[in-house]
C-alpha positions, 0 to 999 in steps of 0.5 A: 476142555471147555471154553467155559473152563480155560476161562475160569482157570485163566481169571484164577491165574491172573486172579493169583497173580495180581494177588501175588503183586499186591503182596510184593508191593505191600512187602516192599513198602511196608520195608521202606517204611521200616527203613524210614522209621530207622533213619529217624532214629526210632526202636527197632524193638518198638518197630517190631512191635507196631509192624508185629514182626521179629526184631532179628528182622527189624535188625537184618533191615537196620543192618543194610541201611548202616552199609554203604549204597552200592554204586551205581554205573554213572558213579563209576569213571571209565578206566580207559578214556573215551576214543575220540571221534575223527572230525568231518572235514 
């Protein structure tokens, strides 16, 4: 294969990639979005209809924002108290 070649399918790869990143990044915000309009109390069907998506997923996101946040390690307290450490001395 030409050098020429490897090139040209290396940018298409990356090219691909990238494009692929902007599309996540563009999902994940346009769900925070969602979620906010949520919070305050907006229409999911009227969401629906700015974000032009079913209201079923309009509703799927309302239902995991009514669930409680899962916790996180610095939430949880350790069953077993920390072992303590022998003093220099």
């Amino acid at each position: 294969m030409s050098a020429e070649d490897r090139h040209q399918l290396a940018v298409a790869a990356a090219d691909k990639e990238a494009a692929a990143f902007e599309l996540d990044h563009a999902e994940l915000n346009l769900k925070e979005a969602i979620v906010v309009a949520l919070e305050h109390g907006e229409d999911p069907e009227v969401i629906a209809e700015v974000v032009d998506l079913d209201p079923e997923e309009i509703l799927e996101l309302k239902e995991s924002v009514d669930q409680p946040p899962l916790l996180s390690l610095d939430d949880i307290t350790p069953a077993v108290p920390p072992a303590s450490v022998p003093s220099a001395g």
